[in-house]
C-alpha positions as CSV (number, residue, x, y, z in Angstrom):
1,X,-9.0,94.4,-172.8
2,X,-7.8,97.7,-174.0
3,X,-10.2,100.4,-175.8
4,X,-9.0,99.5,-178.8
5,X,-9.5,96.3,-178.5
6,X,-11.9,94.9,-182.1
7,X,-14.0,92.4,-182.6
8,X,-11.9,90.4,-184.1
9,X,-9.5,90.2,-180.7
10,X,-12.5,88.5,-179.0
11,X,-13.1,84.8,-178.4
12,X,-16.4,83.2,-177.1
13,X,-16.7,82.0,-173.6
14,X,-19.1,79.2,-172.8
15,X,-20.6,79.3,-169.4
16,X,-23.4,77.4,-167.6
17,X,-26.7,79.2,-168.8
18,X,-27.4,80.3,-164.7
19,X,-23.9,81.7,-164.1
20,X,-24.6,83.6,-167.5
21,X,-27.5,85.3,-166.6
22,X,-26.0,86.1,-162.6
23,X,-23.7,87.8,-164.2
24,X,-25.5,89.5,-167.1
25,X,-28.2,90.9,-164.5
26,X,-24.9,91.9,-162.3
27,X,-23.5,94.2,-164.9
28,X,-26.5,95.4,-166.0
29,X,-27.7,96.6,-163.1
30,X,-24.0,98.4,-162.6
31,X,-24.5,99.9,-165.7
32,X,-21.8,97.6,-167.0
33,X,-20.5,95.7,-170.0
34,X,-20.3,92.0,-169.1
35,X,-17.3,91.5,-171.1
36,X,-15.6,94.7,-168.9
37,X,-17.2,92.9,-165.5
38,X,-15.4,89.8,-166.4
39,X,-11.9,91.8,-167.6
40,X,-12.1,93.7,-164.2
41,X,-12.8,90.2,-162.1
42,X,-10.1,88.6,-164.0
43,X,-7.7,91.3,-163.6
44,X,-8.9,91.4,-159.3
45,X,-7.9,87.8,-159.2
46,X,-4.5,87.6,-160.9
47,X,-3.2,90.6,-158.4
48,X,-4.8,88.8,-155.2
49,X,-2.8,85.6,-154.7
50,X,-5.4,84.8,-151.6
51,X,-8.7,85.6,-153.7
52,X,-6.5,83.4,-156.9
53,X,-6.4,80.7,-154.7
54,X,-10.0,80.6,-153.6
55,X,-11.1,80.7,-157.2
56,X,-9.1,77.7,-158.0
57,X,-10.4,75.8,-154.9
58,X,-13.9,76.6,-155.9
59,X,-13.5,75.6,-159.4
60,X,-11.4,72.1,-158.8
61,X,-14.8,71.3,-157.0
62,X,-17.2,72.1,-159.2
63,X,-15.2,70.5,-161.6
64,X,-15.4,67.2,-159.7
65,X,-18.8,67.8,-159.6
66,X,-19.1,67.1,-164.2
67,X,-18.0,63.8,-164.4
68,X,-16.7,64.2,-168.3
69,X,-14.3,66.3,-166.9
70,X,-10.8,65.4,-165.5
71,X,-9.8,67.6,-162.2
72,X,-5.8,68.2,-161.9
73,X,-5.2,69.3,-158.3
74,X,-1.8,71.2,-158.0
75,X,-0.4,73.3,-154.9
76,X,1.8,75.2,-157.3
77,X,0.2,78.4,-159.4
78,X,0.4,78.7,-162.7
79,X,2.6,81.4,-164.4
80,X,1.7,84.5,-164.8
């Protein structure tokens, strides 16, 4: 998100309440902005093909894991 970035150019994010407050203590204690610790993770993870690929592996299974949700398994990345 750039610096001039409004409020208006934001959109709300639902998490699990745990993963929430992980990462709420995380920036906090950095001295950080969640919404920057999340930019900066996000931004980490598109440039690391090995770390993007993780990521998606984790998140296929903990999608399996919510059984209203349908998983889609695919070897290809999406576009960038």
């Amino acid at each position: 998100m750039s610096k001039s970035a409004k409020k208006d150019d934001r959109k709300k994010v639902s998490l699990d309440l745990d993963v929430y407050e992980t990462l709420k203590n995380f920036s906090r204690h950095k001295g950080l902005k969640l919404r920057h610790l999340i930019a900066a993770m996000t931004e980490i993870a598109l440039s690391n093909d090995t770390l993007s690929n993780q990521i998606v592996d984790l998140a296929a299974i903990k999608g399996m894991e919510e059984p209203s949700l349908k998983v889609e398994i695919s070897d290809q990345n999406p576009p960038i």
